[in-house]
N, C-alpha and C positions, 0 to 999 in steps of 0.2 A: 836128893840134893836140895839143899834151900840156898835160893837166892835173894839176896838185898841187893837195891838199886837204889842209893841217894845221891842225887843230883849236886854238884859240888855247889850251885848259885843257894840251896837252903843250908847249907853248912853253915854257921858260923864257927868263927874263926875269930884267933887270937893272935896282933901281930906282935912281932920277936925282929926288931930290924925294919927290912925288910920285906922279914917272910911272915907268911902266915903261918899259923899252927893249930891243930883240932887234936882232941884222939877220941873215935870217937869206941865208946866200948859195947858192946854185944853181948846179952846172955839171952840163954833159949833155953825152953823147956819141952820136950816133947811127953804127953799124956796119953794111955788109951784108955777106951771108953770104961773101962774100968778104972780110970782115974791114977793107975800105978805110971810114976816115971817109967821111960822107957828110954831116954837118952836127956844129956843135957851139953851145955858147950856153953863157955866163957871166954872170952878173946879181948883186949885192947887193941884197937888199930890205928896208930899213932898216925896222922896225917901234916906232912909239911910241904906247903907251895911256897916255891922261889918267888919272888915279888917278880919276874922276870916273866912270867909262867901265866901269872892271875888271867887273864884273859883267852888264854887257851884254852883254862877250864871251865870255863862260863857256861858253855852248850855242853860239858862233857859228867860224865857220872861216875861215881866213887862205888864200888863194886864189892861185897861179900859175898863168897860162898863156905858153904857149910854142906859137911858129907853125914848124914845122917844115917846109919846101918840099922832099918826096922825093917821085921817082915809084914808082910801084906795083914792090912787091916784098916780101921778107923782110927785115928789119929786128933787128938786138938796139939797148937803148933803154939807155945807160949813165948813173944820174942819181946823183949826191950832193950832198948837203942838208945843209949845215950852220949850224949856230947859234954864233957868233962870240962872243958871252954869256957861255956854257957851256963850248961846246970841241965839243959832239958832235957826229955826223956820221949820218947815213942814207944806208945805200949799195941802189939798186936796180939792179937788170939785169933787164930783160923783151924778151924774144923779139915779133916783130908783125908785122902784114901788110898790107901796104895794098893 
C-alpha cells in the first residue's frame, strides 16, 4: 500500500464563491530492478472546501492511498503530484523492498 499525506495549509487552492477548490492529480509508476513496469495508477482527486470549513483544515491532511499488488522483491516507486489549480508538480522516486 502507498501512502500520500498532504497537508491541506501547502495546497493551493482556487476560490469559486466562497469555496475553495484543488484537484489535485496522481500518477505512479512502480519499476523493478530490472527496470520492466510492474504496476502503474492514474487518479484525479478533485478537492472542494466549504468557506465555512477553511479553518478546520489548517492542522488537518489530505490523505491518498494506493493498493499496489507486487510480489516480494526490489522495487523504485515513481510518484507525481500534481495540483491543476496552480500548475505545480511533486516528483518522487524511492527505492523499496517488499
Amino acid at each position: 500500500r502507498i501512502h500520500i499525506t498532504v497537508p491541506y495549509r501547502n495546497i493551493f487552492f482556487r476560490a469559486r464563491g466562497s469555496d475553495l477548490q484543488a484537484t489535485l492529480e496522481v500518477e505512479a509508476k512502480i519499476v523493478d530492478t530490472a527496470g520492466s513496469e510492474v504496476w502503474t495508477f492514474s487518479k484525479g482527486y478533485p478537492i472542494e472546501v466549504a468557506g465555512n470549513k477553511r479553518r478546520e483544515l489548517l492542522g488537518a491532511d489530505f490523505t491518498i492511498d494506493m493498493d499496489a499488488p507486487i510480489g516480494a522483491g526490489s522495487y523504485t516507486l515513481n510518484l507525481t503530484l500534481s495540483n491543476t489549480a496552480d500548475g505545480t508538480k511533486t516528483v518522487v522516486k524511492r527505492d523499496f523492498t517488499v
